[in-house]
TORNU-194805 format. One record per atom (N, C-alpha, C, O, CB): atom name; x, y, z; residue in one letter. Coordinates in Angstrom, 3 decimals. Atoms other than C-alpha are relative to their C-alpha. Glycine has a CB too. Example, Ala and Ser with C-alpha at 12.3 -4.5 7.8 and 13.67 -1.06 7.14 Angstrom:
! residues 2
site; c1; c2; c3; code
N; 0.890; -1.190; 0.000; a
CA; 12.300; -4.500; 7.800; a
C; 0.900; 1.200; 0.000; a
O; 1.936; 1.181; 0.665; a
CB; -0.992; 0.027; 1.246; a
N; -0.820; -1.190; -0.060; s
CA; 13.670; -1.060; 7.140; s
C; -0.770; 1.090; 0.730; s
O; -0.261; 2.198; 0.899; s
CB; 0.414; 0.462; -1.415; s
This chain:
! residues 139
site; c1; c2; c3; code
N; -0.875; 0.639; 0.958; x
CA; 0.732; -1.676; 17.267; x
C; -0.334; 0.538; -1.393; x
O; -1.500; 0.786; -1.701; x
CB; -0.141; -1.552; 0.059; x
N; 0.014; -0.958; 1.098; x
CA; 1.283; -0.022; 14.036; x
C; -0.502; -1.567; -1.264; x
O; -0.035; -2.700; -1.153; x
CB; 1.970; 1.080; -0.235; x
N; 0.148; 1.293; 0.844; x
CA; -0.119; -2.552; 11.136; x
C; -0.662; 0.768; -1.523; x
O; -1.215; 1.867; -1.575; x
CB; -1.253; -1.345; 0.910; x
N; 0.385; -0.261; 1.509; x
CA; -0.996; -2.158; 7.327; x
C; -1.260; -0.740; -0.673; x
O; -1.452; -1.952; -0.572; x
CB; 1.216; -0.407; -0.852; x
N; 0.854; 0.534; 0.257; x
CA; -3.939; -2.547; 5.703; x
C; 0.281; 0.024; -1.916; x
O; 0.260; 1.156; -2.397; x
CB; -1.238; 0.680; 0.814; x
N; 0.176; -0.146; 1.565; x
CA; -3.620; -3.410; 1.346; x
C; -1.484; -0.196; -0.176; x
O; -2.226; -0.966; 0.433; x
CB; 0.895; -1.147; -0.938; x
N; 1.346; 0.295; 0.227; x
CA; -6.796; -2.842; -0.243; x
C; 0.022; 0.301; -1.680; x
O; 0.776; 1.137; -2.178; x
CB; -1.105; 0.992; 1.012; x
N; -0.037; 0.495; 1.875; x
CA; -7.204; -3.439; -4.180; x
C; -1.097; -0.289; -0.609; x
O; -2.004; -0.746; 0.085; x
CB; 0.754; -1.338; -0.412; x
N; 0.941; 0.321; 0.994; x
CA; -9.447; -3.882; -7.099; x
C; 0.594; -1.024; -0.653; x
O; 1.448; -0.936; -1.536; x
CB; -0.386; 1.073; -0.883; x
N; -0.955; 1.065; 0.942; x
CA; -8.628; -7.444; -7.992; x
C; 0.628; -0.857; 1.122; x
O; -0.105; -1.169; 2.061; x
CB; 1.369; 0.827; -1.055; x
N; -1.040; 0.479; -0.821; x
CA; -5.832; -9.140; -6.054; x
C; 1.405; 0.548; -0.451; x
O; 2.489; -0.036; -0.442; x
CB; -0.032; -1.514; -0.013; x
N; -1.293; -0.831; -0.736; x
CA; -3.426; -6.554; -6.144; x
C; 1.044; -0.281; 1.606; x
O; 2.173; -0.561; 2.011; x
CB; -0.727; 1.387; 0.268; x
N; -0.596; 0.306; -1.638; x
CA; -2.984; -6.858; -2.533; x
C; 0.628; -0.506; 0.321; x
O; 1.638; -0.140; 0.922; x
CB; -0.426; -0.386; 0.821; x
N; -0.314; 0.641; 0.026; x
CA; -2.663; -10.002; -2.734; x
C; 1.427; -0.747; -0.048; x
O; 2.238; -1.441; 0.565; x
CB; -0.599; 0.054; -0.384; x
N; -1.683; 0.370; 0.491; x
CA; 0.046; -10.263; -4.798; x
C; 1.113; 0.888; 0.657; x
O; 2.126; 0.377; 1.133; x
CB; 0.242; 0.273; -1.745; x
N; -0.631; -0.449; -0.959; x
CA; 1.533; -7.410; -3.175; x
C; 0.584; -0.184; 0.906; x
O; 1.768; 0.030; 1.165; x
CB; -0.295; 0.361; 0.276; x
N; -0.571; 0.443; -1.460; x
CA; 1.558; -8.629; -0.011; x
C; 1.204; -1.606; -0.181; x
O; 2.181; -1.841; 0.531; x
CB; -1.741; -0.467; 1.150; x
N; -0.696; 1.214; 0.546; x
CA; 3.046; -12.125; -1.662; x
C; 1.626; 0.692; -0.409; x
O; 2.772; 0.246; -0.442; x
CB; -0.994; -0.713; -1.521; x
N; -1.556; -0.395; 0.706; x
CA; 5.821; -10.211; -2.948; x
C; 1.063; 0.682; 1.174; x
O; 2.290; 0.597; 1.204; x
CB; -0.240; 1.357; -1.410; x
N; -0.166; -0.180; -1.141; x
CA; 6.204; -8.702; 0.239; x
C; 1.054; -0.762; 0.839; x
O; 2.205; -0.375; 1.041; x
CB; -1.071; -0.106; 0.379; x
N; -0.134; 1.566; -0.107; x
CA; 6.814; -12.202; 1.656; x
C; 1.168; -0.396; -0.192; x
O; 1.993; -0.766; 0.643; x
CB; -0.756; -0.763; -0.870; x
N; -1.214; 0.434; 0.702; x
CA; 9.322; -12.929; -0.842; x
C; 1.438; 0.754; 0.607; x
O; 2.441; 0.296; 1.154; x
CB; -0.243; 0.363; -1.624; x
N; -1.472; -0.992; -0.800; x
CA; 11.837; -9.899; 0.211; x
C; 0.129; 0.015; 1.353; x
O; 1.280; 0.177; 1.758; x
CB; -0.010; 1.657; -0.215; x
N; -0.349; -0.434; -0.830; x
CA; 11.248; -9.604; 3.409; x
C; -1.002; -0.893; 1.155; x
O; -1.111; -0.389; 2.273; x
CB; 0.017; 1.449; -0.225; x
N; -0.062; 1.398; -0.961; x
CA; 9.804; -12.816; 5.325; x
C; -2.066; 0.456; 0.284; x
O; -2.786; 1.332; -0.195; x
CB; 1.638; 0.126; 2.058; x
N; 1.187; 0.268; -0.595; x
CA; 6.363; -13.483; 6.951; x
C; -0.192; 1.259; 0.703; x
O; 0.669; 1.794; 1.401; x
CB; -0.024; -1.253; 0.858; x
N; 0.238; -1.178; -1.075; x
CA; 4.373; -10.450; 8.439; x
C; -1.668; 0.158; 0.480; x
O; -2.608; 0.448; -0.259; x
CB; 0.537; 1.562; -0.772; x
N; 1.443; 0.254; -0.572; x
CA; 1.232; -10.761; 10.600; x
C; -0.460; 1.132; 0.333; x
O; -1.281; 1.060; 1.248; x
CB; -0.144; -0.883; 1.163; x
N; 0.265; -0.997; -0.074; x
CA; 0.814; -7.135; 10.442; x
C; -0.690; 0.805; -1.093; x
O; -1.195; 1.918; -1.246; x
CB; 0.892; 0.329; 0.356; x
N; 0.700; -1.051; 1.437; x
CA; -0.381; -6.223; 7.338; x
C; -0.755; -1.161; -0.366; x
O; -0.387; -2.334; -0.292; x
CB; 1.207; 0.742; -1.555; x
N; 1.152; 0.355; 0.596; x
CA; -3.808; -7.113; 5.818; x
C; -0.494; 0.339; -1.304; x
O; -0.321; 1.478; -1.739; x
CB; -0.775; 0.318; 0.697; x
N; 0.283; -0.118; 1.661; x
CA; -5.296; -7.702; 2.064; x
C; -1.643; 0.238; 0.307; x
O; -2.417; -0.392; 1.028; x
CB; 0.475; -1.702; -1.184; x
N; 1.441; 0.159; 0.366; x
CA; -8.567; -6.487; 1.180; x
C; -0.266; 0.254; -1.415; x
O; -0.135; 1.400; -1.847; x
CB; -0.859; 0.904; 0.796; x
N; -0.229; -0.399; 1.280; x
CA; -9.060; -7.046; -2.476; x
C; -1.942; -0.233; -0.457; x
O; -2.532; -1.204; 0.017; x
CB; 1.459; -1.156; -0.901; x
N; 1.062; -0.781; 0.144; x
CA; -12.584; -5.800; -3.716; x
C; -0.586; -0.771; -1.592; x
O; 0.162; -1.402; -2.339; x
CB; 0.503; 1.796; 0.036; x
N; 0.604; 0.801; 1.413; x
CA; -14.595; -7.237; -6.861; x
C; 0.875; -0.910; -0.438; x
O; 1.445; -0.873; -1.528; x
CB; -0.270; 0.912; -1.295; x
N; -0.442; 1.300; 0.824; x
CA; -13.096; -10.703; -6.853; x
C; -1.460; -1.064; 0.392; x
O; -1.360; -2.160; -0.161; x
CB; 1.848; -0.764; 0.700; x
N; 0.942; 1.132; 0.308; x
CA; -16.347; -12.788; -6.212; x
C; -1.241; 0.851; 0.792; x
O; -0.982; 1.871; 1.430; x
CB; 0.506; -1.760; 0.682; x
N; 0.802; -0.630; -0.417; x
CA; -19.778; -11.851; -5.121; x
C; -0.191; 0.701; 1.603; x
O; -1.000; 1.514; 2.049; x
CB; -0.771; -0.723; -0.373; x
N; 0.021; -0.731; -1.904; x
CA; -19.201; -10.924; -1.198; x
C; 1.005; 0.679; -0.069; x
O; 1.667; 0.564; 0.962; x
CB; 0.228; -1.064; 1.555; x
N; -1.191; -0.854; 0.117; x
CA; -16.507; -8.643; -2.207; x
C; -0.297; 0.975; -1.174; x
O; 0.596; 1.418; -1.897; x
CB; 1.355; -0.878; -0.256; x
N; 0.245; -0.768; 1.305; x
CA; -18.377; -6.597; -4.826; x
C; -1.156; 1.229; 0.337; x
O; -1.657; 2.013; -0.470; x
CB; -0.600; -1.156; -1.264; x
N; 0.024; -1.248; -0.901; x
CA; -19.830; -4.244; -1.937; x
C; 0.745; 0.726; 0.239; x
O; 0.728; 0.715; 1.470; x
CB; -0.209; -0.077; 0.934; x
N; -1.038; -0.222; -0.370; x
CA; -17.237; -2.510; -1.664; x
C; 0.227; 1.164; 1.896; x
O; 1.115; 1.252; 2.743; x
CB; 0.474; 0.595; -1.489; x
N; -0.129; -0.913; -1.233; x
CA; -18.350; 0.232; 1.253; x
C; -0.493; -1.283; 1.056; x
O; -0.051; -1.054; 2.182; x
CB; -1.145; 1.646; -0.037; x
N; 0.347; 1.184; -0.407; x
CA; -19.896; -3.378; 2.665; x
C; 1.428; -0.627; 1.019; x
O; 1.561; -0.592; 2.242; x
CB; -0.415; -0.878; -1.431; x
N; -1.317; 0.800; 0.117; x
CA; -16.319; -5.298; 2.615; x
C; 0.885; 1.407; 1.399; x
O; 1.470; 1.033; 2.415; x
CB; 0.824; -0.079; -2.315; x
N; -0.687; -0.638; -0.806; x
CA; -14.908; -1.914; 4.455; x
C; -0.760; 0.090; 1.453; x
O; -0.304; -0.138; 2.573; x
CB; 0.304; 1.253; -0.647; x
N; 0.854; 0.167; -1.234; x
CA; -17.388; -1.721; 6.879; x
C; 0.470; -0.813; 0.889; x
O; 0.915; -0.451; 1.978; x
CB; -1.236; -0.436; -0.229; x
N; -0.137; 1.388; -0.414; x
CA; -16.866; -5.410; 7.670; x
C; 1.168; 0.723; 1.206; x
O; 0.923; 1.169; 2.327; x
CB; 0.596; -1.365; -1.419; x
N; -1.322; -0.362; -0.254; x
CA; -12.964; -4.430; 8.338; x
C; 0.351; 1.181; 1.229; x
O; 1.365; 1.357; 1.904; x
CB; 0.477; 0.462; -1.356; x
N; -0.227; -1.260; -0.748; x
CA; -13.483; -1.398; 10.281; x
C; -0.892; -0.360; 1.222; x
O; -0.835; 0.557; 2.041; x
CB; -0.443; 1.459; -0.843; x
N; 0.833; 0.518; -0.686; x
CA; -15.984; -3.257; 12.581; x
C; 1.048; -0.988; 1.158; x
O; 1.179; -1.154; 2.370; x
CB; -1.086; -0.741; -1.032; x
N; -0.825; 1.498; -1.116; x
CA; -13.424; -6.303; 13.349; x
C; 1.190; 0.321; 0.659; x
O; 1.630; -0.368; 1.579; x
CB; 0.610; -1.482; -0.918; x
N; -1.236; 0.185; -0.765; x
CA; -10.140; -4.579; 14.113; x
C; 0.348; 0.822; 1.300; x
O; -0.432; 1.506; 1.962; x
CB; 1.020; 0.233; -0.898; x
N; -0.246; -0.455; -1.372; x
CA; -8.419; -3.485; 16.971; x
C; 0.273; 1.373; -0.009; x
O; 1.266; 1.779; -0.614; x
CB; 1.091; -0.704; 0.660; x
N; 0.111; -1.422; -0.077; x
CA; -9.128; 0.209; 17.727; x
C; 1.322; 0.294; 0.702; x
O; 1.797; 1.364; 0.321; x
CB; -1.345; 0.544; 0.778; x
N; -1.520; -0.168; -0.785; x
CA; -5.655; 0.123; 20.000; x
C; 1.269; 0.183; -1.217; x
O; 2.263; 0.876; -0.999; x
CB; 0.380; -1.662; 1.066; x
N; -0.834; 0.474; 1.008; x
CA; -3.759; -0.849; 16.589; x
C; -0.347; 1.693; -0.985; x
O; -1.403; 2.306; -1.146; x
CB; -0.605; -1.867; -0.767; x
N; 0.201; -0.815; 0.538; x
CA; -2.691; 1.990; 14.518; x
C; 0.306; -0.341; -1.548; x
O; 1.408; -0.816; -1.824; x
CB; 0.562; 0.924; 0.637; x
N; -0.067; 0.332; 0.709; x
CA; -3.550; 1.616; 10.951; x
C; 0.444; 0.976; -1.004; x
O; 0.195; 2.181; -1.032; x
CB; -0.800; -0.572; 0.016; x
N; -0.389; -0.893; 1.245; x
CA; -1.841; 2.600; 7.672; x
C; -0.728; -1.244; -1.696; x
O; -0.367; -2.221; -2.353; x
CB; 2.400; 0.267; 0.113; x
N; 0.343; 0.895; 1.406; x
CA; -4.412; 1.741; 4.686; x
C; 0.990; 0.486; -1.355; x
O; 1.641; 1.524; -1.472; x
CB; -1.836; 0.310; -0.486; x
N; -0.719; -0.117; 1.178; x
CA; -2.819; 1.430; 1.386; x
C; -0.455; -0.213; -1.581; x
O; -0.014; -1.165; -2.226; x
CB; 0.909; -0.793; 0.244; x
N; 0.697; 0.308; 1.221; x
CA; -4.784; 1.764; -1.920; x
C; 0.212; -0.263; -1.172; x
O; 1.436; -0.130; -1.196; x
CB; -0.534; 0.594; -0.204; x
N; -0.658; 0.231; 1.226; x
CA; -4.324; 0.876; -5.741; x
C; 0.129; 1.169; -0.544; x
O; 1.213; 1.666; -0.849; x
CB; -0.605; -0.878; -0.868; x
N; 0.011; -1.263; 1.037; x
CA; -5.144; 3.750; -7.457; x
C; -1.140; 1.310; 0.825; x
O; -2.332; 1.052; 0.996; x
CB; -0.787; -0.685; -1.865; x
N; 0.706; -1.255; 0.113; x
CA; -6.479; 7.445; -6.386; x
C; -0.977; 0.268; -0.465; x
O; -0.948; 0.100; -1.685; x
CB; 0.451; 0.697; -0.418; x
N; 1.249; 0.117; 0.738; x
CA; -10.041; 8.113; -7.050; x
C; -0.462; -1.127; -0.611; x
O; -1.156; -0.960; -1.614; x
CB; -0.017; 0.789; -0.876; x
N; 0.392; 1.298; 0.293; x
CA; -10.692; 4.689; -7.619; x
C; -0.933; -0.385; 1.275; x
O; -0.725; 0.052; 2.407; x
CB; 1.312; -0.979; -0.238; x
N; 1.344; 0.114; -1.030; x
CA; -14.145; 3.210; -5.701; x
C; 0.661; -0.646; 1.207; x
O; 0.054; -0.421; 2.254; x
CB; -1.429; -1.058; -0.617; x
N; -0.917; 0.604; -1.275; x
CA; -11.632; 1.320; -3.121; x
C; 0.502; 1.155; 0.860; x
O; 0.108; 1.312; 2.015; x
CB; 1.409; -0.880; -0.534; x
N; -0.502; -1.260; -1.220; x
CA; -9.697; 4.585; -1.673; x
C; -1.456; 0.735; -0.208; x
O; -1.996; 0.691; 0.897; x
CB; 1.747; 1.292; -0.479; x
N; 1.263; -1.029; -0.343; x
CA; -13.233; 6.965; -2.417; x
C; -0.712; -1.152; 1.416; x
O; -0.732; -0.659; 2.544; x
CB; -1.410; 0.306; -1.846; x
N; 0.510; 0.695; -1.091; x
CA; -14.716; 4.402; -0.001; x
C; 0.924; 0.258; 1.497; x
O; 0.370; 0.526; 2.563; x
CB; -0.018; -1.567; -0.488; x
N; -0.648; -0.220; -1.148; x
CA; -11.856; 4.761; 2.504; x
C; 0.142; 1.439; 0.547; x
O; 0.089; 1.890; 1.691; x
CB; 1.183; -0.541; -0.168; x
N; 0.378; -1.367; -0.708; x
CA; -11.865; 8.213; 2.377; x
C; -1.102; 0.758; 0.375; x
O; -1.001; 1.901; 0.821; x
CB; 0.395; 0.738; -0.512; x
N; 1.328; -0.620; -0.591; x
CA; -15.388; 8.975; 3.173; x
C; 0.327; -0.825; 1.495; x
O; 0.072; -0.149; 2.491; x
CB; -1.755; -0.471; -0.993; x
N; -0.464; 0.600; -1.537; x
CA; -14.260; 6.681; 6.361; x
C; 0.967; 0.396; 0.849; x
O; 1.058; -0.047; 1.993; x
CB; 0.392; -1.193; -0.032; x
N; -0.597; -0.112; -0.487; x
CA; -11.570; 8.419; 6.982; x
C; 0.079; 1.535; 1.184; x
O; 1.015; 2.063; 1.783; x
CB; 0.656; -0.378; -0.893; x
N; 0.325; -1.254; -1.005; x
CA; -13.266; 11.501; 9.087; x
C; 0.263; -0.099; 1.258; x
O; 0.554; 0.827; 2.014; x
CB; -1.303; 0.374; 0.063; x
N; -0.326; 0.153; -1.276; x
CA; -12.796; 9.861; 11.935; x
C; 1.290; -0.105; 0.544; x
O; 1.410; -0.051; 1.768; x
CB; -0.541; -0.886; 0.335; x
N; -1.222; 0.082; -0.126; x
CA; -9.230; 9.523; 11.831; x
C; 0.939; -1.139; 0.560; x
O; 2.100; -1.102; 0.968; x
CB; 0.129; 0.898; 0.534; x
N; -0.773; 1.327; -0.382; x
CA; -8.494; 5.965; 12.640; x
C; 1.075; -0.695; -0.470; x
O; 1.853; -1.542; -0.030; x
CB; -0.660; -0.829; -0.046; x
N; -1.407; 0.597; 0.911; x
CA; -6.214; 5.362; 10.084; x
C; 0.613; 0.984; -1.132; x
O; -0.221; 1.755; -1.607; x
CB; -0.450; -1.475; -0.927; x
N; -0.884; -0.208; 0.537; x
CA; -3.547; 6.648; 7.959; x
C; -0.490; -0.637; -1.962; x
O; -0.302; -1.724; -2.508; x
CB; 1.204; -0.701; 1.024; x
N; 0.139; 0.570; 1.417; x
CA; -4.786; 6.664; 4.100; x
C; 1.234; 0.510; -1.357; x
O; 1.856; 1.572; -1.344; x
CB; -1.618; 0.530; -0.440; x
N; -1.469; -0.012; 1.278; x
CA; -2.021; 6.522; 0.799; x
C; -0.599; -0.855; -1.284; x
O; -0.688; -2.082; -1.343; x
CB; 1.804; -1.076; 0.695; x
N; 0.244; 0.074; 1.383; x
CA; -3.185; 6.385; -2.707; x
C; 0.891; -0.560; -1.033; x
O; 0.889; 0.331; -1.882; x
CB; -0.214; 1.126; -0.344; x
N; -0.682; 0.439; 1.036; x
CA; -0.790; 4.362; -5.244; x
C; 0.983; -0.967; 0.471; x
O; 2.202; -0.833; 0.582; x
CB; 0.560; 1.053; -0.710; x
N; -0.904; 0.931; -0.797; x
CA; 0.188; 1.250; -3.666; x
C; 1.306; -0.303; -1.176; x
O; 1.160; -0.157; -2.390; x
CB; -0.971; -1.591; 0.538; x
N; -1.564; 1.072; 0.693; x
CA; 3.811; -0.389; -5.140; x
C; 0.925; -0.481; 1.088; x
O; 0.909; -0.335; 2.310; x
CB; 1.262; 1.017; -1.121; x
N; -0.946; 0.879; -0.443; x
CA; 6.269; -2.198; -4.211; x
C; 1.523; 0.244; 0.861; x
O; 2.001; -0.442; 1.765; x
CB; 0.218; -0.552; -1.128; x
N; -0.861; -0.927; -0.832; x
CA; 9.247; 0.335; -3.236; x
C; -0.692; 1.048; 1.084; x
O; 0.066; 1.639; 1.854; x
CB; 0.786; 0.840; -1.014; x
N; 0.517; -0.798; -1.208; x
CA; 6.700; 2.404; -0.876; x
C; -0.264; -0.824; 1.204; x
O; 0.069; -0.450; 2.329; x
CB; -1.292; 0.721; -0.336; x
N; -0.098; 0.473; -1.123; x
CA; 5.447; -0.930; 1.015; x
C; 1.132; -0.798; 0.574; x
O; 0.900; -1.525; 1.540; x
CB; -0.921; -0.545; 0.062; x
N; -0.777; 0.651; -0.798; x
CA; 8.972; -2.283; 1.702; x
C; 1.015; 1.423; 0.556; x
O; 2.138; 1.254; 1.030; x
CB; 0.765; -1.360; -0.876; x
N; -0.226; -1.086; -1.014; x
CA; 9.696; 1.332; 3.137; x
C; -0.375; -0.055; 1.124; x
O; 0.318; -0.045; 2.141; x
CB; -0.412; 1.016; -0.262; x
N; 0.831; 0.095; -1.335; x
CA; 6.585; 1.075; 5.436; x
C; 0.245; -1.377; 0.800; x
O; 0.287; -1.362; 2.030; x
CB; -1.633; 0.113; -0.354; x
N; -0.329; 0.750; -0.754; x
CA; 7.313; -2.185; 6.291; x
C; 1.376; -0.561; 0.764; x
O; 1.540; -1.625; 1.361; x
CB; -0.468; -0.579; -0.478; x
N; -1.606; 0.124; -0.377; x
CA; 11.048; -1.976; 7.241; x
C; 0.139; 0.994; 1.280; x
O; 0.868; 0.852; 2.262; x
CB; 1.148; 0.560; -1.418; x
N; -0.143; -0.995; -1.273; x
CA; 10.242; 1.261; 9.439; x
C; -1.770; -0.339; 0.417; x
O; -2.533; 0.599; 0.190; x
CB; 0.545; 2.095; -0.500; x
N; 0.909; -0.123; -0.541; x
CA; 6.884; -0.377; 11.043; x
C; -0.462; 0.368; 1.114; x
O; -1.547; 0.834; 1.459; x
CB; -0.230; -0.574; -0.133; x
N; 0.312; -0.131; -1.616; x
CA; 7.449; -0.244; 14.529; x
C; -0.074; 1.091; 0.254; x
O; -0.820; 1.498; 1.144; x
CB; 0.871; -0.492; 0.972; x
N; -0.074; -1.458; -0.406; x
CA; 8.152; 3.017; 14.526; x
C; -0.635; 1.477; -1.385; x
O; -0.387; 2.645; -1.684; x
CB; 1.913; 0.120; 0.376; x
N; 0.804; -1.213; 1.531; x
CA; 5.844; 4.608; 11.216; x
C; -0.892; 0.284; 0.781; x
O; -1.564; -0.357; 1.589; x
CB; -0.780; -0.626; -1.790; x
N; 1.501; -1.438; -0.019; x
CA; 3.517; 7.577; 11.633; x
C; 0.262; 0.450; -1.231; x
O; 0.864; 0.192; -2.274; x
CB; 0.044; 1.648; 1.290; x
N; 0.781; -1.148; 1.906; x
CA; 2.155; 10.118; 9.151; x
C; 1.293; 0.360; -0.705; x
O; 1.413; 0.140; -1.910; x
CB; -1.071; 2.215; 0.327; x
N; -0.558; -0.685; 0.533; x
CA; 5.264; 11.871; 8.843; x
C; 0.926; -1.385; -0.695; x
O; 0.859; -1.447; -1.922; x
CB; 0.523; 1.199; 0.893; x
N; -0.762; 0.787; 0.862; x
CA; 7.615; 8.842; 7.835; x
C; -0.960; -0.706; -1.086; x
O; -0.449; -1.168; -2.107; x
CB; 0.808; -1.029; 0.852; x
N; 0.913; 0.588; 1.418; x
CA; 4.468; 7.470; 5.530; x
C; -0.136; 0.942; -0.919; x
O; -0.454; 0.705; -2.085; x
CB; -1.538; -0.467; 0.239; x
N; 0.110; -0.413; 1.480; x
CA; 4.533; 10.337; 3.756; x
C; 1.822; 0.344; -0.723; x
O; 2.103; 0.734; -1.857; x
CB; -1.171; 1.666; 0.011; x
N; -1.444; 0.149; 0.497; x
CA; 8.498; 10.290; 3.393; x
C; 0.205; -1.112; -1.371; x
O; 0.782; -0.948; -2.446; x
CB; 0.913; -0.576; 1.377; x
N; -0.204; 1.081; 0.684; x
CA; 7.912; 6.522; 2.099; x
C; -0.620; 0.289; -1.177; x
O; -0.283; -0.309; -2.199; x
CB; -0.405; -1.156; 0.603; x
N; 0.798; -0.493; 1.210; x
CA; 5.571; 8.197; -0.299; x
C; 1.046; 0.654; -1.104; x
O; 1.428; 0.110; -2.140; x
CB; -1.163; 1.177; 0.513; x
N; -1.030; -0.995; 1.021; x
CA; 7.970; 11.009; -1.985; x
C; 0.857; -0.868; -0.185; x
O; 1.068; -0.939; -1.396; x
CB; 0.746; 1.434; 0.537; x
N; -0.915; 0.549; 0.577; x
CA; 10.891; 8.268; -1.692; x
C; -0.506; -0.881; -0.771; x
O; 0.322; -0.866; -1.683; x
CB; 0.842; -0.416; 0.719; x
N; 0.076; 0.378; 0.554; x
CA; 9.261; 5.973; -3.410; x
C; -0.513; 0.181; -1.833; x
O; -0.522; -0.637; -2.753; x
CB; -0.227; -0.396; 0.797; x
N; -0.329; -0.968; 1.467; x
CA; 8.743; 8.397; -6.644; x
C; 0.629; -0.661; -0.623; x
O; 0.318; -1.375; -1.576; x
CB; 0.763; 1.326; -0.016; x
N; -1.525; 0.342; 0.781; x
CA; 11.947; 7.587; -7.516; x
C; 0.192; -0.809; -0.778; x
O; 0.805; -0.741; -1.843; x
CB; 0.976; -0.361; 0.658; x
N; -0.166; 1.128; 0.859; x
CA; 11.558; 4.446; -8.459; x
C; -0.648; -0.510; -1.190; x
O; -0.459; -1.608; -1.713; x
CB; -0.083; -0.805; 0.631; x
N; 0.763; -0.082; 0.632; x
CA; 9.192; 5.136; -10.730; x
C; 0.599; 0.560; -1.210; x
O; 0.588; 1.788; -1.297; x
CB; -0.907; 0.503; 0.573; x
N; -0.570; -0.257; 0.829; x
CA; 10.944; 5.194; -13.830; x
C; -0.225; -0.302; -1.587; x
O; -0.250; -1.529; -1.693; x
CB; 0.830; -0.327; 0.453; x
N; 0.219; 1.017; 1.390; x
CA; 10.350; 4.396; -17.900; x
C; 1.433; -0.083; -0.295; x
O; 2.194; 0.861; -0.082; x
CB; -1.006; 0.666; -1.490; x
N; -1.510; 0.698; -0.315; x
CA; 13.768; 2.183; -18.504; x
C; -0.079; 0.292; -1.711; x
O; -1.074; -0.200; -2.242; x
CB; 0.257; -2.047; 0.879; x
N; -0.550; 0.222; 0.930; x
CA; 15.020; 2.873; -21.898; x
C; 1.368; -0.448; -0.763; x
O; 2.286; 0.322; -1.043; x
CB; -0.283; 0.613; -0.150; x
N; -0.816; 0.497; 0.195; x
CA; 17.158; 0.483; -23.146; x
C; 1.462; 1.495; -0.515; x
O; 2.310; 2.022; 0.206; x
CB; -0.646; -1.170; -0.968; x
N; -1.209; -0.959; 0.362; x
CA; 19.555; 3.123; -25.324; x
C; 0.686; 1.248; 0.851; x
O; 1.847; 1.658; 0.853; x
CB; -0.424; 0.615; -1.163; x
N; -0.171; -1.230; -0.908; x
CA; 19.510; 5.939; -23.012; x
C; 0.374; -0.526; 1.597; x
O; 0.914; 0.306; 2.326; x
CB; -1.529; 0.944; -0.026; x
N; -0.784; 0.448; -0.762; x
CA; 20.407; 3.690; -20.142; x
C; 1.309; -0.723; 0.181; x
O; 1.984; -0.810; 1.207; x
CB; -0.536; -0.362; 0.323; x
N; -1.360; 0.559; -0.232; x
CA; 23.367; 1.767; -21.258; x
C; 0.931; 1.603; -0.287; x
O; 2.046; 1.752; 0.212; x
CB; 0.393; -1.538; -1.286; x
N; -0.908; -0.955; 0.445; x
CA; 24.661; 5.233; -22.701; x
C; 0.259; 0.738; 1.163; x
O; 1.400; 1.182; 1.034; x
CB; -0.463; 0.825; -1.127; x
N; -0.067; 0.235; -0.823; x
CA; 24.366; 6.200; -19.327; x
C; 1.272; -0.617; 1.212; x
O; 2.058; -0.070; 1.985; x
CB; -0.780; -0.362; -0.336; x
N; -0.819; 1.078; -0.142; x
CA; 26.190; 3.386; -18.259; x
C; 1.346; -0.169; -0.330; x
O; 2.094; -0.960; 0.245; x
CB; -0.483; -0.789; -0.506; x
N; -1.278; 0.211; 0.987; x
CA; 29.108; 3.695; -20.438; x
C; 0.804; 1.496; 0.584; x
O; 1.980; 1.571; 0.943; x
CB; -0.497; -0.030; -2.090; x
N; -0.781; -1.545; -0.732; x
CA; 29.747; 7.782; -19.150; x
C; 0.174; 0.001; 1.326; x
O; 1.006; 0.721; 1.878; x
CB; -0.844; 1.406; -0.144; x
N; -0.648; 0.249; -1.395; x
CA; 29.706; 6.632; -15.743; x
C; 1.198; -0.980; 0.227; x
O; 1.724; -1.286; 1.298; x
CB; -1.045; -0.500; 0.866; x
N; -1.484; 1.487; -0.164; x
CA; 32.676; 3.768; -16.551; x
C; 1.109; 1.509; -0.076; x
O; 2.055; 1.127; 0.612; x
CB; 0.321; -1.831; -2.132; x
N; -0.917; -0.670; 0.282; x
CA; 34.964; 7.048; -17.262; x
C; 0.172; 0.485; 0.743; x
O; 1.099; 1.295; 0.750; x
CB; 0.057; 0.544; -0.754; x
């Protein structure tokens, strides 16, 4: 079974996964691990350990990190030699309601699709330059 792992500095995840929730209903497939919020979470190769100990080796995982070179993914990727899971650097919000819309059926190649499509949405919104925009597409 294909399942998601969020992992964060903070409660990223958290909220992530909460927002998750909101669009797109209850999902017992994806997991938060959020990293320096109280003292048993401020191991961080500790906390992964834990995680990589308890789950189901049958289950194919896609972790999902905050930020690139940050001590949360460097931790996952020294773990990831063995090849148990599926790692992705710059969690948001338009990449995990990609992965989670095509779960049943995500591998590498559609996670890294959800990756490049979610680029896109990655935009700085400027008010003037978007209504003007706006106004040449009414014609």
């Amino acid at each position: 079974m294909n399942r998601i792992l969020l992992a964060s500095h903070g409660y990223l995840a958290q909220g992530m996964k909460s927002s998750l929730e909101i669009l797109m209903g209850t999902n017992d497939r994806i997991e938060c691990l959020c990293a320096y919020v109280d003292d048993d979470s401020r191991d961080v190769a500790a906390l992964i350990d834990a995680w990589m100990e308890t789950r189901d080796p049958a289950d194919s995982w896609f972790v999902v990190t905050d930020i690139f070179g940050g001590s949360v993914n460097n931790e996952f990727i020294q773990r990831q030699t063995d090849g148990s899971f599926t790692l992705i650097a710059g969690m948001n919000l338009p990449l995990l309601v990609e992965m989670v819309t095509q779960l049943d059926s995500l591998d590498a190649d559609k996670a890294k699709a959800a990756v490049e499509g979610s680029r896109s949405f990655i935009q700085l919104c400027e008010a003037a330059d978007m209504l003007a925009g706006a106004e040449e597409e009414e014609f």
